[in-house]
Kinemage of the C-alpha trace (Angstrom):
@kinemage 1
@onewidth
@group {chain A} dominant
@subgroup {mainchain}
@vectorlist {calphas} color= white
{ca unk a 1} P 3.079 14.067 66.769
{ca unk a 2} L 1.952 13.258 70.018
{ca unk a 3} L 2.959 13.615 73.956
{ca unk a 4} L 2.340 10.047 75.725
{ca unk a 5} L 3.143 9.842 79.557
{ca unk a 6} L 4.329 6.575 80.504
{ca unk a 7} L 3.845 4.957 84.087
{ca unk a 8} L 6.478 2.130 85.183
{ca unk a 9} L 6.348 0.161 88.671
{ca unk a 10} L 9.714 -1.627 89.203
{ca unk a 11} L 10.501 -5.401 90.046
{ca unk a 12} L 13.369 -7.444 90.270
{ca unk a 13} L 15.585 -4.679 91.610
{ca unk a 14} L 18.731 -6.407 91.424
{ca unk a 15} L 18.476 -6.808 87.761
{ca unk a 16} L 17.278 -3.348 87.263
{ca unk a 17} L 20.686 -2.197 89.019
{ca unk a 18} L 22.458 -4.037 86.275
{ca unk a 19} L 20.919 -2.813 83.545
{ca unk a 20} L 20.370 0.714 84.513
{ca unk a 21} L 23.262 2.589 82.866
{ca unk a 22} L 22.214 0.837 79.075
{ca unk a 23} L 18.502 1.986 79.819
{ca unk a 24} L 19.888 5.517 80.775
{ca unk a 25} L 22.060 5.688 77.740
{ca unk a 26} L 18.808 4.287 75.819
{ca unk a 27} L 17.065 7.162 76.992
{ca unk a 28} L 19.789 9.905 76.632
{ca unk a 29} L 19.669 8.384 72.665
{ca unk a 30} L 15.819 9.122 72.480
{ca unk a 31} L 16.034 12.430 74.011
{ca unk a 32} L 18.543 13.475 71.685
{ca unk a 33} L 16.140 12.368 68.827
{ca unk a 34} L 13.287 14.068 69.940
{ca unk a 35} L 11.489 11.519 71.143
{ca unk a 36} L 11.509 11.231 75.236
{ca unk a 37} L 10.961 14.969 76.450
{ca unk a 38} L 11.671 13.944 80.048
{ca unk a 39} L 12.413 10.609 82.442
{ca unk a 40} L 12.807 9.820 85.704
{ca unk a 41} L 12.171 7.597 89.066
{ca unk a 42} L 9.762 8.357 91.455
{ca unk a 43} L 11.022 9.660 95.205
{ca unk a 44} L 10.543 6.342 96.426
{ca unk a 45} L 12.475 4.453 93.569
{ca unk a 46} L 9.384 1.902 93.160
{ca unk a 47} L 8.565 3.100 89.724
{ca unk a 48} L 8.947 6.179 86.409
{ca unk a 49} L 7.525 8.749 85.011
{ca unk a 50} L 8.525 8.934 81.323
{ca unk a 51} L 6.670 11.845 78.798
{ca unk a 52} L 7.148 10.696 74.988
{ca unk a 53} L 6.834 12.661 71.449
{ca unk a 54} L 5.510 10.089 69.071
{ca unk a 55} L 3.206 9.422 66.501
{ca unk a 56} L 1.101 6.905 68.161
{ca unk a 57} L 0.733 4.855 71.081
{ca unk a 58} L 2.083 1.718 68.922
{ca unk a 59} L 5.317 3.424 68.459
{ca unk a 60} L 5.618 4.103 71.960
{ca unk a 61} L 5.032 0.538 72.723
{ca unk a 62} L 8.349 0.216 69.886
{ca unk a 63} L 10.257 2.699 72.092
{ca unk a 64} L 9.833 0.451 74.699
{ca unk a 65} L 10.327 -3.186 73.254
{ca unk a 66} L 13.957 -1.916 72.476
{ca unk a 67} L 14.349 -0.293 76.157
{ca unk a 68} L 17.253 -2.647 77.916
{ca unk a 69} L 14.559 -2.808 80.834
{ca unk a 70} L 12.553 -4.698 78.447
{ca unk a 71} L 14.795 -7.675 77.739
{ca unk a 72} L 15.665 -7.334 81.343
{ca unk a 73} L 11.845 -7.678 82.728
{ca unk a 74} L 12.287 -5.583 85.568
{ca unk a 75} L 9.344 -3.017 85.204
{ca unk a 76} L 5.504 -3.229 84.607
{ca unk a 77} L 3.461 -0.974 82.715
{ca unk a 78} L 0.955 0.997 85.639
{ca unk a 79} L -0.085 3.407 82.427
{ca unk a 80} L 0.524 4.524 79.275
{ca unk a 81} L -1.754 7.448 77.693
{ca unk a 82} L -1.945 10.326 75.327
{ca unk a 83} L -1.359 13.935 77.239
{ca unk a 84} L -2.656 17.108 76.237
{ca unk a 85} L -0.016 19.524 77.816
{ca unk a 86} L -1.357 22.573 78.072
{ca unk a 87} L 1.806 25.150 79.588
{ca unk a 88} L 5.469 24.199 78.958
């Protein structure tokens, strides 16, 4: 397994509202499987930070296709890349 960070930038804001409490129960579900270590919006709320455990960058991108956020369009993809933590 693998640590990927994730970097999000945020559109259609109203539609994000909406959606927000699936995608945060979507995430809660991932974190309790092991696979999202930690989430959250930037200061600002224009984007996320997201840190994955997965086998590849393809299952990431499977994490994803069933996020609600997804089906909602209301984020882009700024980055998504493999992480070598190296403390806690």
């Amino acid at each position: 397994m693998a640590r990927f960070v994730l970097q999000l930038s945020f559109k259609n804001n109203a539609r994000r509202l909406e959606v927000r409490p699936a995608h945060r129960e979507y995430l809660r579900t991932l974190l309790d499987q092991g696979k999202l270590i930690t989430a959250g919006p930037f200061a600002d709320d224009t984007g996320a930070l997201l840190v994955y455990e997965a086998a590849d960058a393809a299952e990431v991108r499977d994490i994803l296709a069933a996020d609600p956020y997804t089906a909602a369009d209301v984020y882009d993809v700024e980055q998504l890349r493999e992480w070598t933590p190296i403390l806690p």
